[in-house]
C-alpha positions in Angstrom: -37.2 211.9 85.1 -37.8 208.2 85.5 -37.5 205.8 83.1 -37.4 208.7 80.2 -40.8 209.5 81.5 -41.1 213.3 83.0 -42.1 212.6 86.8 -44.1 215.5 88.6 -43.4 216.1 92.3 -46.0 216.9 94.9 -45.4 220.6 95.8 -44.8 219.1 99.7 -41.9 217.4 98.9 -40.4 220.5 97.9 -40.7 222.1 101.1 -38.7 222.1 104.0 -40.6 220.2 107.1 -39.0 222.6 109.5 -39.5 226.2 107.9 -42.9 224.9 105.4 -40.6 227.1 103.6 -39.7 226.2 99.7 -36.4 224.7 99.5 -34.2 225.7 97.0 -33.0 224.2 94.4 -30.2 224.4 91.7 -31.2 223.6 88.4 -29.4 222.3 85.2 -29.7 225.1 82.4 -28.7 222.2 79.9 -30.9 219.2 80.8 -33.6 218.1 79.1 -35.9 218.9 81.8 -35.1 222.3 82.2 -35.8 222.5 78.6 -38.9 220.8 79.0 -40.2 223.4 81.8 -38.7 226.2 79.7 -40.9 225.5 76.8 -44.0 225.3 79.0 -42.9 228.5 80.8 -45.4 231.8 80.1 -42.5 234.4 80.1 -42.4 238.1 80.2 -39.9 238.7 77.0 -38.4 242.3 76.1 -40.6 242.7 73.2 -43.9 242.3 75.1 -42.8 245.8 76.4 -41.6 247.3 72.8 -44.9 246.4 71.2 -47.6 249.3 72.4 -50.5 246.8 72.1 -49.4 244.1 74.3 -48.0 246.2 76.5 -51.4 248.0 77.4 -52.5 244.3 77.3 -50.3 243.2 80.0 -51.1 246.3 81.8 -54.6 245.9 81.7 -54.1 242.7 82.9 -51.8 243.7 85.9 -54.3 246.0 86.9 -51.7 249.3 86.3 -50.5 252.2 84.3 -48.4 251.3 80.8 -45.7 252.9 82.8 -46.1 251.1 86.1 -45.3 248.0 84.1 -42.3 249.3 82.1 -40.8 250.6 85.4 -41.6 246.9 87.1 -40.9 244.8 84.6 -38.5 246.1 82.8 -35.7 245.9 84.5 -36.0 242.0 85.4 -36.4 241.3 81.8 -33.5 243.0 81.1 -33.9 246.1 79.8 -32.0 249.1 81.1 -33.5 252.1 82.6 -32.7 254.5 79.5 -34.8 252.1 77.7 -37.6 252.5 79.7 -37.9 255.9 78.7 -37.5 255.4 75.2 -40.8 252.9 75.5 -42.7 255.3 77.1 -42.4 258.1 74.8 -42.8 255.6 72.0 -45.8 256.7 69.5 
């Protein structure tokens, strides 16, 4: 941020000049520019995988199986593996 203003960075200043490798960053959970990118983030939630329709959706859209996605996704979203058998024998 500059001046209150948000400030975009060119993706090559993010990179390391010896590697061309991403450097990485820590990032303050409780700033307002985190918020900022939070609010513009497209996120996988766990109830894109509990609702049937968006599910086959994002499936469709992944180019696999209903399942393939469950056992993908839902671990990183945060559901537990004993869940992801109760969404695939969901009706």
């Amino acid at each position: 941020m500059e001046r209150g203003h948000l400030k975009t960075m060119p993706f090559e200043e993010l990179r390391d000049p010896a590697t061309g490798r991403t450097r990485i960053r820590m990032v303050d959970i409780h700033s307002p520019h985190y918020e900022v990118a939070r609010k513009y983030m497209i996120r996988l939630e766990p109830g894109d995988l509990e609702q049937p329709e968006m599910q086959a959706k994002l499936a469709m859209a992944a180019g696999v199986e209903s399942s393939e996605l469950e056992h993908l996704f839902a671990p990183i979203i945060g559901l537990h593996e004993e869940r992801v058998g109760l969404l695939s024998s969901a009706p």
